[in-house]
Biopython code that builds the backbone (N, CA, C, O; Angstrom):
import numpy as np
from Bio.PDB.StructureBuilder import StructureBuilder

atoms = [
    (1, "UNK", "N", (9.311, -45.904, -40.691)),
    (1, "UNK", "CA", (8.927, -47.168, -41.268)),
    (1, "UNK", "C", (8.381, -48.070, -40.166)),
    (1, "UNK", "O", (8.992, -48.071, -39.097)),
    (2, "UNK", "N", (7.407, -48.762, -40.292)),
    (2, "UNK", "CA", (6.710, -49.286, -38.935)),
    (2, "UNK", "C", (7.634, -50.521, -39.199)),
    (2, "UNK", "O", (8.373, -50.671, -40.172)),
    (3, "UNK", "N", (7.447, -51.396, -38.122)),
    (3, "UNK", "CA", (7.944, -52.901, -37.784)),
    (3, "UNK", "C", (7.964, -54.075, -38.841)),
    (3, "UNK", "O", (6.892, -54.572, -38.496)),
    (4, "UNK", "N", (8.228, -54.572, -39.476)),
    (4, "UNK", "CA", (8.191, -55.768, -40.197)),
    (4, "UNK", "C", (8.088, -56.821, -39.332)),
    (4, "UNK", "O", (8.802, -56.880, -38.331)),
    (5, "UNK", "N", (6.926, -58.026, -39.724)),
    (5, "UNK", "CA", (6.888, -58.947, -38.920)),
    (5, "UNK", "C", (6.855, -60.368, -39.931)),
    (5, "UNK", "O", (6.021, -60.283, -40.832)),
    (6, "UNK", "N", (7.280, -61.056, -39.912)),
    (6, "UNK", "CA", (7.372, -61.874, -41.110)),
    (6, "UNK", "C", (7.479, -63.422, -39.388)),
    (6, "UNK", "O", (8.250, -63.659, -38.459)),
    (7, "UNK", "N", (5.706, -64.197, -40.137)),
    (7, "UNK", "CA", (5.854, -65.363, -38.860)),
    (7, "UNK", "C", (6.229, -66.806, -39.908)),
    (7, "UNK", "O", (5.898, -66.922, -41.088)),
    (8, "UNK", "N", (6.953, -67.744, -39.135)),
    (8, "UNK", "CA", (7.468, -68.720, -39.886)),
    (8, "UNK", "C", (6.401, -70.106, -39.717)),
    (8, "UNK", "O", (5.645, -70.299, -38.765)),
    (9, "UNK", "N", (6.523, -70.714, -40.547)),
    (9, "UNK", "CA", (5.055, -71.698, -40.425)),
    (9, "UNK", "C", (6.017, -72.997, -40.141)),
    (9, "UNK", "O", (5.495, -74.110, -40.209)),
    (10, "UNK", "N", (7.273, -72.891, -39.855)),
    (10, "UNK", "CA", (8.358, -74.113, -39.419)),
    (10, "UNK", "C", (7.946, -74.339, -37.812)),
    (10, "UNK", "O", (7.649, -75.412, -37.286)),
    (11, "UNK", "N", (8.017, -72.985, -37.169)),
    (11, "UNK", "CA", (8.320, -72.832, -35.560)),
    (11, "UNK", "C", (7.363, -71.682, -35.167)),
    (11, "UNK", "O", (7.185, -70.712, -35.905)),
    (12, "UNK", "N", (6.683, -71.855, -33.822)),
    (12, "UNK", "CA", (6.594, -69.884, -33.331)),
    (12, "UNK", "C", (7.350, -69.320, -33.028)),
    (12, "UNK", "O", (7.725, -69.075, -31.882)),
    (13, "UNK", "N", (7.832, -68.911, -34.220)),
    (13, "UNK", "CA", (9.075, -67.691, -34.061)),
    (13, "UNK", "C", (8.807, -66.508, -34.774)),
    (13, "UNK", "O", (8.465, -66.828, -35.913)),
    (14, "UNK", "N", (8.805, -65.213, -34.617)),
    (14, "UNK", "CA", (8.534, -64.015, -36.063)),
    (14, "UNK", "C", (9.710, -63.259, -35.956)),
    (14, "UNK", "O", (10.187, -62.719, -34.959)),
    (15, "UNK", "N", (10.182, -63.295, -37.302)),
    (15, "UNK", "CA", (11.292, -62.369, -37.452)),
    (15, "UNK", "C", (10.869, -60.489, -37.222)),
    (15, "UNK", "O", (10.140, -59.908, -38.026)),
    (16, "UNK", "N", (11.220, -60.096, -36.533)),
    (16, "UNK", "CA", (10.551, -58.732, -36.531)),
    (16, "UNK", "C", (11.793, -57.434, -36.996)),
    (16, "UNK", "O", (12.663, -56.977, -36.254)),
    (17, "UNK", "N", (11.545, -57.096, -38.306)),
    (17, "UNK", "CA", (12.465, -56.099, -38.625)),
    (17, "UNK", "C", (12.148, -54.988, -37.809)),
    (17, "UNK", "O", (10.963, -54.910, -37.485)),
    (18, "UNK", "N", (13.158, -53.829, -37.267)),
    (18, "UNK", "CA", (13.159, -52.600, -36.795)),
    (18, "UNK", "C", (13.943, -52.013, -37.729)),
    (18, "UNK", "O", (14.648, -52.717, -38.452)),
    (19, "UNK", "N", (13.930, -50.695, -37.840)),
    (19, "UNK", "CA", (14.389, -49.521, -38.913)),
    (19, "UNK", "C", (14.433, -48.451, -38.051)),
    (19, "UNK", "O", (13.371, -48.240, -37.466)),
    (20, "UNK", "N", (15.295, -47.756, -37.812)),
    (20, "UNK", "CA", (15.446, -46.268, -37.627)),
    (20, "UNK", "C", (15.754, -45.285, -38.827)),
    (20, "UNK", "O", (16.421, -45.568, -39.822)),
    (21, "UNK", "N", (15.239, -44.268, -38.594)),
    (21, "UNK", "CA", (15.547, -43.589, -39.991)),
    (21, "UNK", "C", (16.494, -42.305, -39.160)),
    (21, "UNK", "O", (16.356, -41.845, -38.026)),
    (22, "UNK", "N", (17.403, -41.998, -40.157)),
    (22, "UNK", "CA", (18.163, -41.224, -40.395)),
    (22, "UNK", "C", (17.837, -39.710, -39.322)),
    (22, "UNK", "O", (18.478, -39.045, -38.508)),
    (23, "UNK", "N", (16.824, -39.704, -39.760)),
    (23, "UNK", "CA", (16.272, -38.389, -38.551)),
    (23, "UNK", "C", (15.540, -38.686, -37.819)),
    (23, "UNK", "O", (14.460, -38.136, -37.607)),
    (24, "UNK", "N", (15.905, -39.447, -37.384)),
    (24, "UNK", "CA", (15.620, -39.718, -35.794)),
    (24, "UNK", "C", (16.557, -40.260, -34.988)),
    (24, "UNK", "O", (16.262, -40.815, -33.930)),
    (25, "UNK", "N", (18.117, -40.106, -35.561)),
    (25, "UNK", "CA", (19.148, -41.188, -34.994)),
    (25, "UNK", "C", (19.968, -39.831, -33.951)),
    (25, "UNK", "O", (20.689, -40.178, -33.015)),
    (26, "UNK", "N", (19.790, -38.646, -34.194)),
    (26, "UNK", "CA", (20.213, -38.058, -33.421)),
    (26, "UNK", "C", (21.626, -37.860, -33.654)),
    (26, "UNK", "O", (22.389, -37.782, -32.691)),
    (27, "UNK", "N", (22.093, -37.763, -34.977)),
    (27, "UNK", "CA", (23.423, -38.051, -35.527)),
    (27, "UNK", "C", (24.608, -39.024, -35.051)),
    (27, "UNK", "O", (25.806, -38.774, -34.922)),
    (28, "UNK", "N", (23.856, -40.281, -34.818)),
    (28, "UNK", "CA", (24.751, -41.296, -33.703)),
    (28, "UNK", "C", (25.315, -42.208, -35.136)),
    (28, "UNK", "O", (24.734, -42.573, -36.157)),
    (29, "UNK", "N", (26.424, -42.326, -34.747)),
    (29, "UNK", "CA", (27.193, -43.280, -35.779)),
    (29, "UNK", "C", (27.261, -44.966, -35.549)),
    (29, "UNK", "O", (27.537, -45.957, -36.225)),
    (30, "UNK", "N", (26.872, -44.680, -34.288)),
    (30, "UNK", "CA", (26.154, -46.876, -33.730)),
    (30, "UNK", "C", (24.868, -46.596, -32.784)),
    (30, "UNK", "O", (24.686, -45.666, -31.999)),
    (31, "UNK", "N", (24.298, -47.349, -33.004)),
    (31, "UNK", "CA", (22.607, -47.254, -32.786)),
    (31, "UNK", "C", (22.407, -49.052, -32.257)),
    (31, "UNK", "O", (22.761, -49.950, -33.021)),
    (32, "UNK", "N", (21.765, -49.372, -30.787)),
    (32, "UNK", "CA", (21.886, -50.844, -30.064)),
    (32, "UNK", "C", (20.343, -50.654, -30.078)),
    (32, "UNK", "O", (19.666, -49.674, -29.765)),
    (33, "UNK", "N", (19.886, -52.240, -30.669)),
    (33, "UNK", "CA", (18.648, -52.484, -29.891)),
    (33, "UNK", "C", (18.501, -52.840, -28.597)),
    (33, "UNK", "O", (19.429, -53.586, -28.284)),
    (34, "UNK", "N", (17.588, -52.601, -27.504)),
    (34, "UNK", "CA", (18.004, -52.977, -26.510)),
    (34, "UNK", "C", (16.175, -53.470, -25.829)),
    (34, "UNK", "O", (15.131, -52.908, -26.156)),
    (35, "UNK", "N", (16.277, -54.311, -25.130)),
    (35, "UNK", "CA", (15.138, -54.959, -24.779)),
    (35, "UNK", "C", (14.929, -56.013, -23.546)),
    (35, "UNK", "O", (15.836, -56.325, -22.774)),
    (36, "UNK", "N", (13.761, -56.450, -23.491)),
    (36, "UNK", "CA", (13.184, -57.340, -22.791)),
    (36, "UNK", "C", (13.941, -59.113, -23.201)),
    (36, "UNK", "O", (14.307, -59.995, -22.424)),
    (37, "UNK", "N", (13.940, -59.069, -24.876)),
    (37, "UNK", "CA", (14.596, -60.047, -26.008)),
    (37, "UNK", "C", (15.902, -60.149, -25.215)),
    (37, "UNK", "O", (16.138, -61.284, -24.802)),
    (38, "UNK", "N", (16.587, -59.426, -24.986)),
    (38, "UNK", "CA", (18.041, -59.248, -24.532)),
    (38, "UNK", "C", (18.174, -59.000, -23.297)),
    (38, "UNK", "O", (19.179, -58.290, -23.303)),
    (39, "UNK", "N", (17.945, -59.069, -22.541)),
    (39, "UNK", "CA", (17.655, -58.913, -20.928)),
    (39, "UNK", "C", (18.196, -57.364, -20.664)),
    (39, "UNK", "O", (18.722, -57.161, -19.570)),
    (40, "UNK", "N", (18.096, -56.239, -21.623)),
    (40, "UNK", "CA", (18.430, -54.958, -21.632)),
    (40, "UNK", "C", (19.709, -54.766, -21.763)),
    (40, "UNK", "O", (20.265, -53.802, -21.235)),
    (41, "UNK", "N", (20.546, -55.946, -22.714)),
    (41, "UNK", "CA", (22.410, -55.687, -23.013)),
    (41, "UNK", "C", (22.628, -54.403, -23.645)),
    (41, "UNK", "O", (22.169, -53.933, -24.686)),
    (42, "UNK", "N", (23.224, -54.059, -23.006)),
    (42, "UNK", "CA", (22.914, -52.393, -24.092)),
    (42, "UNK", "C", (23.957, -52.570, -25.235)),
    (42, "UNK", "O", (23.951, -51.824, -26.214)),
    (43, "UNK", "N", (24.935, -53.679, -25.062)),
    (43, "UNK", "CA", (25.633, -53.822, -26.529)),
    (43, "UNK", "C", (25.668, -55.030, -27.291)),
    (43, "UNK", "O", (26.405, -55.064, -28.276)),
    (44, "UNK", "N", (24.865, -56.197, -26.930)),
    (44, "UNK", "CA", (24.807, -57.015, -27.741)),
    (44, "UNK", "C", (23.997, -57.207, -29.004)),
    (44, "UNK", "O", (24.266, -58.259, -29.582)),
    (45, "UNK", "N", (23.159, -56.523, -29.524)),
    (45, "UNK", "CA", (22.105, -55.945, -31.036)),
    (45, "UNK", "C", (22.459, -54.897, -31.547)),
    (45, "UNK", "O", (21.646, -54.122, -32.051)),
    (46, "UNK", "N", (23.901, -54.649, -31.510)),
    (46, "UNK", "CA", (24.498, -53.366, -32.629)),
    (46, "UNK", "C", (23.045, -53.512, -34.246)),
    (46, "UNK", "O", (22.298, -54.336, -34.774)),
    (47, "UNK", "N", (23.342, -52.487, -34.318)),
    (47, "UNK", "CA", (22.200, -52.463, -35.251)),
    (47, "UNK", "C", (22.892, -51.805, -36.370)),
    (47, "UNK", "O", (23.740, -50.951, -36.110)),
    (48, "UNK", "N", (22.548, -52.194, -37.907)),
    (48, "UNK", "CA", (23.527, -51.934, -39.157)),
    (48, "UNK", "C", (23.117, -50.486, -39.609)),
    (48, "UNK", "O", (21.959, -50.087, -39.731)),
    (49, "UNK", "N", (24.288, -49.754, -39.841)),
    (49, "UNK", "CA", (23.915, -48.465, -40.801)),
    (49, "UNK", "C", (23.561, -49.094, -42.028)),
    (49, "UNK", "O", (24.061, -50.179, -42.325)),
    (50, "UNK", "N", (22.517, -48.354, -42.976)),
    (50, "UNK", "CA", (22.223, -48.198, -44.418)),
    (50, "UNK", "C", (23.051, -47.138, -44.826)),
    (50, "UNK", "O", (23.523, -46.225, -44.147)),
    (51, "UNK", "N", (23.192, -47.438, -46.311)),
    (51, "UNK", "CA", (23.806, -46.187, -47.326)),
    (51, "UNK", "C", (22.750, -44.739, -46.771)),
    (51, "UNK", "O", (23.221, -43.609, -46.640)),
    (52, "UNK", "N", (21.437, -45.051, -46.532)),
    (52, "UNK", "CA", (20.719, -44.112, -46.446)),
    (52, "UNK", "C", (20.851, -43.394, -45.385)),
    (52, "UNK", "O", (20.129, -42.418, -45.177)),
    (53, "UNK", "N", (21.995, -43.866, -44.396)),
    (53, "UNK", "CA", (21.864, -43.446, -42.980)),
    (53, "UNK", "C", (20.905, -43.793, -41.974)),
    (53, "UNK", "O", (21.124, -43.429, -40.819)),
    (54, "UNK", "N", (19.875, -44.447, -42.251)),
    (54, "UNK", "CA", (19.303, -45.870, -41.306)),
    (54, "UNK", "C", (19.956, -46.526, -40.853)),
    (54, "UNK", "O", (21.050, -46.877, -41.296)),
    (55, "UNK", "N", (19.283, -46.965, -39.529)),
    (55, "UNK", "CA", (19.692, -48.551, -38.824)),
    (55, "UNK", "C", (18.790, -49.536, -39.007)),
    (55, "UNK", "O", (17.595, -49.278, -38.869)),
    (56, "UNK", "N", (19.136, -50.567, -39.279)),
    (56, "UNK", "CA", (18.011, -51.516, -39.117)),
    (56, "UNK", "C", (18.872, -53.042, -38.981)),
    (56, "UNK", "O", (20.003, -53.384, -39.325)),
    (57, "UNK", "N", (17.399, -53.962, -38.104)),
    (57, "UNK", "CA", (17.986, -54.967, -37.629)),
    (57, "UNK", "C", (16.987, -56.203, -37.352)),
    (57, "UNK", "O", (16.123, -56.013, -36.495)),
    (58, "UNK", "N", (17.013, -56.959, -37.746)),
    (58, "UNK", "CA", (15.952, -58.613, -37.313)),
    (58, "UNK", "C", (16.611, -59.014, -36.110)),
    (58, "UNK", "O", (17.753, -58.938, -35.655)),
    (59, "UNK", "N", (14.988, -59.678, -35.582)),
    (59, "UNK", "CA", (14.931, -60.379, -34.399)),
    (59, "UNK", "C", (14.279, -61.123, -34.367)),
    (59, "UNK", "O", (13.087, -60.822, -34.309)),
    (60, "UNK", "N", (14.722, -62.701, -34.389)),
    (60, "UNK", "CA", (13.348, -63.704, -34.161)),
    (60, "UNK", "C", (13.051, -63.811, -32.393)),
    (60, "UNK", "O", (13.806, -63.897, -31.424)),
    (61, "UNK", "N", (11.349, -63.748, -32.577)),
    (61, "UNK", "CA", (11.378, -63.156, -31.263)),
    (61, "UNK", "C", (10.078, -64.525, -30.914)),
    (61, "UNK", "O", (9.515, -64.853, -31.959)),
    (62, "UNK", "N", (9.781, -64.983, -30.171)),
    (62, "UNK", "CA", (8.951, -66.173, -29.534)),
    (62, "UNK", "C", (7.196, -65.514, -29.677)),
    (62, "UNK", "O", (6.908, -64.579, -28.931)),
    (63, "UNK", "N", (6.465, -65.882, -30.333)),
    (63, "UNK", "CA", (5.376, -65.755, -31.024)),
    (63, "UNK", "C", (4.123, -65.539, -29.675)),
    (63, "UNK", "O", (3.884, -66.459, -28.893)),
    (64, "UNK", "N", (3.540, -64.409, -29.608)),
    (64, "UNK", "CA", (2.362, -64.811, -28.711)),
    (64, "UNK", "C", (2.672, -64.180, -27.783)),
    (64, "UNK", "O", (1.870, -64.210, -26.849)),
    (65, "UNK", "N", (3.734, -63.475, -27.632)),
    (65, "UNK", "CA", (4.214, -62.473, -26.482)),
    (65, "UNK", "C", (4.350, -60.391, -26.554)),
    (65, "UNK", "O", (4.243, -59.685, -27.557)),
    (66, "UNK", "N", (4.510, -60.117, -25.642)),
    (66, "UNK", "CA", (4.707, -58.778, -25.900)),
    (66, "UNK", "C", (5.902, -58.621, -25.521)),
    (66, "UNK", "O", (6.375, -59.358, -24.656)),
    (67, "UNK", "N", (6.845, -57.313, -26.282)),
    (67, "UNK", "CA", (8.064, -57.267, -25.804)),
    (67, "UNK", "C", (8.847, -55.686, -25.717)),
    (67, "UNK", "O", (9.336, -55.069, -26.664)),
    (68, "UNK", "N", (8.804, -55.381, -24.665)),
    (68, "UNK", "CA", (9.180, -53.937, -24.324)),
    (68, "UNK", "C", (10.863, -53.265, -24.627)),
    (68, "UNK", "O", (11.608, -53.297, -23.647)),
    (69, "UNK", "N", (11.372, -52.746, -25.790)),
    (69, "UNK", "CA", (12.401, -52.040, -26.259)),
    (69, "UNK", "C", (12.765, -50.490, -26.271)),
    (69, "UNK", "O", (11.664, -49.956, -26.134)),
    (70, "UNK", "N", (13.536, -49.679, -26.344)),
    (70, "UNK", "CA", (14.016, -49.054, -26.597)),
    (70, "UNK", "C", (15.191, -49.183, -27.503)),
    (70, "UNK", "O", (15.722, -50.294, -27.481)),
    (71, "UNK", "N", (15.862, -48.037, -28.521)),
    (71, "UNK", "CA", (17.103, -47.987, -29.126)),
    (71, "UNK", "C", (17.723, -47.017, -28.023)),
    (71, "UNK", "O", (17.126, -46.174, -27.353)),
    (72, "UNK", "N", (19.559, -47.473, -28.005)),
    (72, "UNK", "CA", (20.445, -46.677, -27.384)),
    (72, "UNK", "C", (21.391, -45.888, -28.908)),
    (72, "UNK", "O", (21.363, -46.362, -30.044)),
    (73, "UNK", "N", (22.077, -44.749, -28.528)),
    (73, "UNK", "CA", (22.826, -44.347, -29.390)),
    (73, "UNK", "C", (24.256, -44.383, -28.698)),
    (73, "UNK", "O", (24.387, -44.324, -27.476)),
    (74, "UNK", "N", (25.076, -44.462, -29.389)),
    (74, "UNK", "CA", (27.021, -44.421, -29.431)),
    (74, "UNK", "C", (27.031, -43.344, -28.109)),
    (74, "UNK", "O", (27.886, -43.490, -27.236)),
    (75, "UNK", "N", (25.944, -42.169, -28.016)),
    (75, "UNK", "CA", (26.524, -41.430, -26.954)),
    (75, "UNK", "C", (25.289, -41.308, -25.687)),
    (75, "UNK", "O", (24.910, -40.294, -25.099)),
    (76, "UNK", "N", (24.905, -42.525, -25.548)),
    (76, "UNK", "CA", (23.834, -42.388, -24.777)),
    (76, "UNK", "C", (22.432, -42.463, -24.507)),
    (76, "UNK", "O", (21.837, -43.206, -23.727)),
    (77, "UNK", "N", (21.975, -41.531, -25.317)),
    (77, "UNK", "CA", (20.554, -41.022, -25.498)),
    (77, "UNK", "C", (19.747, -42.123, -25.937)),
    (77, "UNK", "O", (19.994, -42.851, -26.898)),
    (78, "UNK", "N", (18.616, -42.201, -25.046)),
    (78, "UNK", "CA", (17.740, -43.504, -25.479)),
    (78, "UNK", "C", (16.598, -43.037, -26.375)),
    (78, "UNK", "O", (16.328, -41.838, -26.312)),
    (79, "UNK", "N", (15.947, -43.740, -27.132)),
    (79, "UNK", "CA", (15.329, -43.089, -28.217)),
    (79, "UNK", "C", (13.996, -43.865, -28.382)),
    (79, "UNK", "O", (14.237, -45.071, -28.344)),
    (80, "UNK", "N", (13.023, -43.674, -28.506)),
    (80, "UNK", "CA", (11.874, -44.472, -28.774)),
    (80, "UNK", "C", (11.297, -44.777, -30.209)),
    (80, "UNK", "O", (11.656, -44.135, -31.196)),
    (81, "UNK", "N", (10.458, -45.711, -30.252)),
    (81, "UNK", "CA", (10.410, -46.140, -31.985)),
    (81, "UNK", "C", (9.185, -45.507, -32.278)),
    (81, "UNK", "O", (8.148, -45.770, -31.670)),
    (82, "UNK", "N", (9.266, -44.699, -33.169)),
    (82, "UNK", "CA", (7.887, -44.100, -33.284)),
    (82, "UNK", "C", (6.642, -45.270, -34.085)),
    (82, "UNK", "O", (5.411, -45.256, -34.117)),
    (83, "UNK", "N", (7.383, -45.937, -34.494)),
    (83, "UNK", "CA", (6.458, -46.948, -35.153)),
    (83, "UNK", "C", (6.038, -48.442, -34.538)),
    (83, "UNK", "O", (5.688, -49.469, -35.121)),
    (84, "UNK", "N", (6.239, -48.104, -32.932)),
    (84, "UNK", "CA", (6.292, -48.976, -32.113)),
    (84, "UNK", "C", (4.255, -49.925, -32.116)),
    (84, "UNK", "O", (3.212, -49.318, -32.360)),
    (85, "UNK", "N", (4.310, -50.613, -31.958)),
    (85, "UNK", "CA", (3.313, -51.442, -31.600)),
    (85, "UNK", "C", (1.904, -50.634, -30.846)),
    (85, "UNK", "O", (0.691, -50.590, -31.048)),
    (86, "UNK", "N", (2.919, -50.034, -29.843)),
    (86, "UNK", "CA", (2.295, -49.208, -28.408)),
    (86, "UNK", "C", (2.910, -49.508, -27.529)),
    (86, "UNK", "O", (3.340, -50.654, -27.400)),
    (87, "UNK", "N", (3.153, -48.411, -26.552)),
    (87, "UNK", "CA", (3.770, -47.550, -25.841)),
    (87, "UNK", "C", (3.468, -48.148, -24.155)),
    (87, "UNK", "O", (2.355, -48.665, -24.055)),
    (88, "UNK", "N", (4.055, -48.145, -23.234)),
    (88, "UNK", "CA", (3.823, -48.575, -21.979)),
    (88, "UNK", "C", (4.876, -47.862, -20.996)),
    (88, "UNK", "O", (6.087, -47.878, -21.217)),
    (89, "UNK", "N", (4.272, -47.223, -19.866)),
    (89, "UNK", "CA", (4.618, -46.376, -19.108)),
    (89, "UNK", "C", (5.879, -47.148, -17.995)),
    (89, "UNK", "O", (5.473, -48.003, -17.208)),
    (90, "UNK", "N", (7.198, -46.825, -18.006)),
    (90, "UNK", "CA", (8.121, -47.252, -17.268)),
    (90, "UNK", "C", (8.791, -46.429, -16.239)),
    (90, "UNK", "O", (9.460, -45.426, -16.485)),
    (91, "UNK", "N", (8.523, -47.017, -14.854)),
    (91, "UNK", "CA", (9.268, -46.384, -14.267)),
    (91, "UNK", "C", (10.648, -46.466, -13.900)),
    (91, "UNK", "O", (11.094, -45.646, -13.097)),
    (92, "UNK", "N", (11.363, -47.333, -14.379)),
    (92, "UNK", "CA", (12.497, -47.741, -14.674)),
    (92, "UNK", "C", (13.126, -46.833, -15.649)),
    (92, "UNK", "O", (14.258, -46.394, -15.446)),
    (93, "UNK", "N", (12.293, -46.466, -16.931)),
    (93, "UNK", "CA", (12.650, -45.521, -18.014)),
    (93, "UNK", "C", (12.982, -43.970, -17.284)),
    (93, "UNK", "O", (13.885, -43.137, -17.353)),
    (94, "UNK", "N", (11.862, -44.104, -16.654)),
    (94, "UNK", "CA", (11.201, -42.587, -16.237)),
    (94, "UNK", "C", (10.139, -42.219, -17.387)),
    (94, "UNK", "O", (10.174, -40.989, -17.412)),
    (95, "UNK", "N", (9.546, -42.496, -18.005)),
    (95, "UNK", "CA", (8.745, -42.718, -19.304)),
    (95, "UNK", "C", (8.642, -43.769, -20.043)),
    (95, "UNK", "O", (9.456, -44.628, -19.707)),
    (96, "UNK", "N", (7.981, -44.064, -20.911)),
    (96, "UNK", "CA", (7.381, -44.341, -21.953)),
    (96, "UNK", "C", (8.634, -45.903, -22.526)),
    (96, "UNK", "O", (9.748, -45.961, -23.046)),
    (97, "UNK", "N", (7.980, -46.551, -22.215)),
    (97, "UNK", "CA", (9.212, -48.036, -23.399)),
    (97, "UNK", "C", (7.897, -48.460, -24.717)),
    (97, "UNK", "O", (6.668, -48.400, -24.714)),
    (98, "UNK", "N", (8.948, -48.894, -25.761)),
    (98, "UNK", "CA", (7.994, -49.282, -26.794)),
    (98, "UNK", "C", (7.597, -50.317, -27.090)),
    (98, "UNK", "O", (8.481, -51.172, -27.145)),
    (99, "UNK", "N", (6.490, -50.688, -27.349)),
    (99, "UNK", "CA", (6.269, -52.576, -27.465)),
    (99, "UNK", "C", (6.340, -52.902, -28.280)),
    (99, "UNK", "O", (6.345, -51.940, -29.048)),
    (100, "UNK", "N", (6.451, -54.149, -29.011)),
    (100, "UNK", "CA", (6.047, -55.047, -29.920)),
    (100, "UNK", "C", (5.592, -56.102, -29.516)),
    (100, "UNK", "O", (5.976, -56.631, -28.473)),
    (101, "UNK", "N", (4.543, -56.661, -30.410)),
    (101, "UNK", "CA", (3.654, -57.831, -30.178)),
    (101, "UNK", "C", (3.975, -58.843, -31.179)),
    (101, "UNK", "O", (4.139, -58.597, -32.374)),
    (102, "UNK", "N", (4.049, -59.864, -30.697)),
    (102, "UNK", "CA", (4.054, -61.139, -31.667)),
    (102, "UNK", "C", (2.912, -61.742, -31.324)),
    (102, "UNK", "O", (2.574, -62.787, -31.880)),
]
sb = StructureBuilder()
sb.init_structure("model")
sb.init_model(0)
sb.init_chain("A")
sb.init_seg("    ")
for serial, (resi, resn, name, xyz) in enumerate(atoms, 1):
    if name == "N":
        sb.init_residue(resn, " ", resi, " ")
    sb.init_atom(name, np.array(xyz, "f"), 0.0, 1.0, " ", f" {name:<3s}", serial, name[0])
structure = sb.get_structure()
């Protein structure tokens, strides 16, 4: 499911939904957003299971910027969003982090 971006005409702020789906979670039972947004907390954006076995999670994020994420899982493994914005080469990662644009 790609990104949801929903911008507010109050403030520059856009709520940006993320979704993981079920097969791609790597059978992890807690799934963290983790980011640039968050100065890379690897546990403060627990992200909600669905009945469907998805995660998904909003972020109002400051309008007009780009913002480099990855998901973590319960046992580690960092995971990339396939429905990411576009992709930017980290050497910090050792590969690939995912963007979103506001």
């Amino acid at each position: 499911m790609p990104l949801t971006k929903k911008y507010l005409k109050s403030k520059p702020v856009c709520k940006v939904g993320f979704k993981v789906p079920k097969s791609a979670t790597q059978g992890a039972k807690h799934l963290f957003l983790v980011g640039e947004f968050n100065k890379w907390n690897t546990q403060n954006l627990p992200m909600k299971q669905l009945k469907d076995g998805s995660f998904s999670i909003t972020v109002d994020l400051d309008v007009g910027r780009d913002y480099h994420y990855r998901y973590l899982t319960d046992s580690g493994v960092w995971l990339n969003d396939t429905k990411a914005d576009r992709y930017e080469y980290s050497a910090f990662a050792g590969g690939d982090n995912c963007v979103v644009s506001t």
